[in-house]
N, C-alpha and C positions, 0 to 999 in steps of 0.2 A: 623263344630264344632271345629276342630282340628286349623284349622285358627283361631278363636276366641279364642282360647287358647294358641295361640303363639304368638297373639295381644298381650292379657292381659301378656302375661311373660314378651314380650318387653317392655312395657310399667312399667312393677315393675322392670325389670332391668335397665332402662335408671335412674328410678327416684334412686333408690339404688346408683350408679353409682354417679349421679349428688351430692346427699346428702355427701356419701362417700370425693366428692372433698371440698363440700360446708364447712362441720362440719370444717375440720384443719381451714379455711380460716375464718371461722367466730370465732375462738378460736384467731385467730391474731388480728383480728379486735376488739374484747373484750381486748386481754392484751392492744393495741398501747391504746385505750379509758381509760384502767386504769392507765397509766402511764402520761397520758395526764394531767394534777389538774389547770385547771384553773375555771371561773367562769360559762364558758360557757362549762361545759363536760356534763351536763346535756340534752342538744343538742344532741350533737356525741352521746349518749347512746339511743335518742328518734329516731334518726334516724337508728342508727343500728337497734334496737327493730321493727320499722318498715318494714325494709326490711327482720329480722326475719319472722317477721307475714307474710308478701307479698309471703315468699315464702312455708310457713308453708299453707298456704293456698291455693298455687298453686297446691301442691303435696298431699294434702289432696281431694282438688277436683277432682284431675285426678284420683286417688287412688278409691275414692268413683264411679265414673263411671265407673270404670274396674271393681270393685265387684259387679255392680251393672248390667253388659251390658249385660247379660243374665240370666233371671230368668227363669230355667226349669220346668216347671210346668206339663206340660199334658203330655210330651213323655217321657216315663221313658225309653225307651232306650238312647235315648238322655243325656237323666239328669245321666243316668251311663257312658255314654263314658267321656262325659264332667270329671264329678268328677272324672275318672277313668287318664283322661289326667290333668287333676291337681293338682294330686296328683305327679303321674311321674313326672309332671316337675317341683315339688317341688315350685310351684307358692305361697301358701301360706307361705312358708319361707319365700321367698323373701319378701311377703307382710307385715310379722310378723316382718322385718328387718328393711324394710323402717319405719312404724308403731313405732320404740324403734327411730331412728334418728330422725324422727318426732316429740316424744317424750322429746326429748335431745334438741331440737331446742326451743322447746316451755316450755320447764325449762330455757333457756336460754333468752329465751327472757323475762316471770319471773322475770329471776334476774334482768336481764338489767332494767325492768320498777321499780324495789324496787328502786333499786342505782340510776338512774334519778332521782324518788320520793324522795328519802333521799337525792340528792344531790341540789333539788329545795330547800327543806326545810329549810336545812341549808343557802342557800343564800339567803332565808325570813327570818332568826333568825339573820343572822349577817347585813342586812339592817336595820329591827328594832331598833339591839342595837345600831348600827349608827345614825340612827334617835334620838333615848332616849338621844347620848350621845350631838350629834350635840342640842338638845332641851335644855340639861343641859348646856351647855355653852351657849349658846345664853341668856337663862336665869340669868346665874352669871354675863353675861356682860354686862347688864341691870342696 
């Protein structure tokens, strides 16, 4: 039981750990993207947004079979050591910590999918009026 419970810690501390390195690095990767203004940043933002998700999802599934990799049901002594060792080792912090960067990732990637969307939109509005204007002249030179 006590192994099980030092599984699950290892495992919310590596993800903690990883997130911890991830968040600065993915804050870099959002400013170089918004300093970027060409036609195609809409790209650089679907792809960030991606590997946002790819990894919001990695650590969300691992997260979900740690909480999940023991369900004590019938031996209640059991079901008290356990609670009793994860409590001590403060497991659900951790969890509750990864949980807010997790959080923080998928606000971010949120944004990133608005600013793509708003940044396709716009490059259909200024095609159009290209279109409308290229039609007007073609027309006048008729």
């Amino acid at each position: 039981m006590l192994e099980l419970v030092n599984a699950q810690l290892l495992e919310m501390r590596y993800y903690d750990e990883r997130l911890d390195d991830e968040l600065p690095r993915r804050y870099d990767l959002v400013g170089a993207a918004h300093r970027t203004t060409s036609l195609l940043a809409a790209r650089r933002y679907s792809a960030l947004a991606r590997r946002l998700t790819a990894m919001v999802a990695e650590v969300t599934e691992v997260t979900e079979k740690v909480d999940n990799a023991l369900q004590v049901t019938e031996d209640v002594y059991l079901a008290r050591v356990y609670a009793a060792a994860i409590d001590t080792l403060r497991v659900p912090a951790i969890g509750a910590a990864v949980d807010r960067k997790v959080a923080i990732m998928r606000d971010t990637y949120t944004a990133l999918y608005s600013e793509s969307h708003a940044n396709r939109a716009e490059v259909l509005e200024i095609s159009i009026l290209v279109l409308i204007a290229l039609e007007i002249a073609l027309s006048i030179l008729r």
